[in-house]
C-alpha positions as CSV (number, residue, x, y, z in Angstrom):
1,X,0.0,0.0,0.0
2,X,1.8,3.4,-0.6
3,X,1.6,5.7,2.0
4,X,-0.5,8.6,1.7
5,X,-0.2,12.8,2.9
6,X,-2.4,11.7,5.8
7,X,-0.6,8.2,6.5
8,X,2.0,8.0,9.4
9,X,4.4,7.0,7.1
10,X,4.5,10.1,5.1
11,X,6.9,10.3,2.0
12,X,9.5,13.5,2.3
13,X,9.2,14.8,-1.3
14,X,12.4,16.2,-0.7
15,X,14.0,13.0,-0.4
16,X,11.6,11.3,-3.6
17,X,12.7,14.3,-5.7
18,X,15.7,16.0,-5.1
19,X,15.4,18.5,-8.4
20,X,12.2,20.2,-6.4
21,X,12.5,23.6,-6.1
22,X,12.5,24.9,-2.4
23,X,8.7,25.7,-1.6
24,X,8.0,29.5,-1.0
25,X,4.9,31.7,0.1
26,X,2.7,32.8,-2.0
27,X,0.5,35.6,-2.1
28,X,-3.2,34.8,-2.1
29,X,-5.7,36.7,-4.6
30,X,-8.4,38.8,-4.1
31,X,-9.4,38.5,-7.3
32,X,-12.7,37.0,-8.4
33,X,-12.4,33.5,-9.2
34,X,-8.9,33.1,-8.1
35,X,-7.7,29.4,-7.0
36,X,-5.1,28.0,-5.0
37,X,-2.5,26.7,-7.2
38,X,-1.8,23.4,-7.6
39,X,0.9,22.0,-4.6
40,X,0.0,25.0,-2.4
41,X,-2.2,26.0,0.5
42,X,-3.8,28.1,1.9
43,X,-2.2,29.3,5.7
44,X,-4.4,31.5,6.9
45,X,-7.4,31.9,9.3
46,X,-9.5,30.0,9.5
47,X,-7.3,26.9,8.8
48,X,-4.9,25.4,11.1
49,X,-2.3,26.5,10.3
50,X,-3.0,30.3,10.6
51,X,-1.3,32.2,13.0
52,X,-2.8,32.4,16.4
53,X,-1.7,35.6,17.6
54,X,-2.9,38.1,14.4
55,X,-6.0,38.6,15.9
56,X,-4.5,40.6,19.2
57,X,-5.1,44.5,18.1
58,X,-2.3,44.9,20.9
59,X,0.3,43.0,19.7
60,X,0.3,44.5,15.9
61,X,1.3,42.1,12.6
62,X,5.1,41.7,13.3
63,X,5.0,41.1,16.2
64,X,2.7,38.3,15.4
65,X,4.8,36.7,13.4
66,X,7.5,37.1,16.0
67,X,4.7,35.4,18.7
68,X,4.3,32.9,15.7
69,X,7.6,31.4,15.7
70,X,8.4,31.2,19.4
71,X,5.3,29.6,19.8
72,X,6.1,27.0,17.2
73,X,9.4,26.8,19.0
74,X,8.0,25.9,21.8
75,X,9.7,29.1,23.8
76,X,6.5,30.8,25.0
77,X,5.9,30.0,28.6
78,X,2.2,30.3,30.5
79,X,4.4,33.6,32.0
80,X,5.5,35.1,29.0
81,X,2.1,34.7,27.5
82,X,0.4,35.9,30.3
83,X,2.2,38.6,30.8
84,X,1.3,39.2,26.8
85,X,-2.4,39.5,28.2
86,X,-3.4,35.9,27.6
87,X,-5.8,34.6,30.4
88,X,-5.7,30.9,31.3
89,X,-8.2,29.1,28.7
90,X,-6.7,30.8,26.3
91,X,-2.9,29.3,27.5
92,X,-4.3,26.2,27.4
93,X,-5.6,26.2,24.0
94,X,-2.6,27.9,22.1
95,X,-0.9,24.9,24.1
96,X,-3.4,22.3,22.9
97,X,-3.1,24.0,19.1
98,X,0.2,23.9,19.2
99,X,0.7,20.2,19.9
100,X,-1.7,19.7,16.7
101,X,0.0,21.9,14.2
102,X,3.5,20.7,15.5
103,X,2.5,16.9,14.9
104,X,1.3,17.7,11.4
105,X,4.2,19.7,10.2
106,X,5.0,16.7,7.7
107,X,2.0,17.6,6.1
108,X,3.2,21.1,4.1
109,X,6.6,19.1,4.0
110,X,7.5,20.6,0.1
111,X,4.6,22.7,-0.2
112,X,4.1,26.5,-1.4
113,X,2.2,28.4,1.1
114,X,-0.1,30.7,0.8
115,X,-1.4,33.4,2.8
116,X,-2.7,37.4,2.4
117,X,0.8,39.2,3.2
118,X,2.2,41.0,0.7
119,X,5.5,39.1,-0.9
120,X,7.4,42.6,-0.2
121,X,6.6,42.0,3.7
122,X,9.2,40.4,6.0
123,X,6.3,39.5,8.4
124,X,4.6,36.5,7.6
125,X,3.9,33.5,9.5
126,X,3.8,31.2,6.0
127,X,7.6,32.2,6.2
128,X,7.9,30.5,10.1
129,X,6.1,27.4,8.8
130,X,8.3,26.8,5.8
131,X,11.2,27.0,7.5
132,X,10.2,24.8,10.5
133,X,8.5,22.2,8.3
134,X,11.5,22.5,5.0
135,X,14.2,22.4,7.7
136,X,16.8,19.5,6.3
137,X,16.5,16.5,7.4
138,X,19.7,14.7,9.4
139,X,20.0,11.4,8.7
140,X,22.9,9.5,11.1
């Protein structure tokens, strides 16, 4: 049986097909009747894999982003988000979320991402998720 995206044996394509180019973000279009390109998706709300933290007025985008990648990390303590203004529940959660998203990563393993910032930006959580997940692979 070959393995599939969603099996537990997931396939690196990295490692099926070395001449791949390196996946990058993508900008996603407003226009009407615009589709996700084939071997991309789609990284934004509401999907699990957008970033958790956008949707605090306080914190602002970059900062986000920042947030984004600490939390994926795994370097965001219950202090340090409290002290960001997160109550409890909401510690909990980001905790629970992260756990999900982190066991999943092989899943956009080779994949173009796609989200709403602009490609000019430096601050985009898409860019956080293709490193973490396209990070090389040691083999001992």
């Amino acid at each position: 049986m070959q393995p599939t995206e969603h099996s537990a044996h997931h396939i690196d394509r990295r490692v099926l097909n070395p001449a791949i180019v390196a996946p990058r973000r993508l900008q996603r279009s407003r226009r009407a009747g615009a589709v996700t390109p084939s071997g991309a998706l789609y990284v934004g709300s509401p999907t699990l894999w957008g970033n958790p933290f956008s949707h605090r007025s306080r914190i602002g985008h970059a900062r986000s982003v920042i947030l984004h990648g600490s939390w994926l990390a795994g370097e965001l303590t219950p202090y340090i988000l409290s002290r960001a203004g997160f109550g409890e529940h909401e510690i909990l959660a980001l905790d629970r979320l992260r756990e999900r998203v982190c066991a999943r990563l092989h899943h956009i393993v080779g994949l173009n991402l796609e989200c709403w910032c602009p490609l000019t930006s430096p601050w985009c959580h898409a860019d956080t998720l293709l490193r973490v997940a396209n990070r090389p692979v040691r083999i001992f």
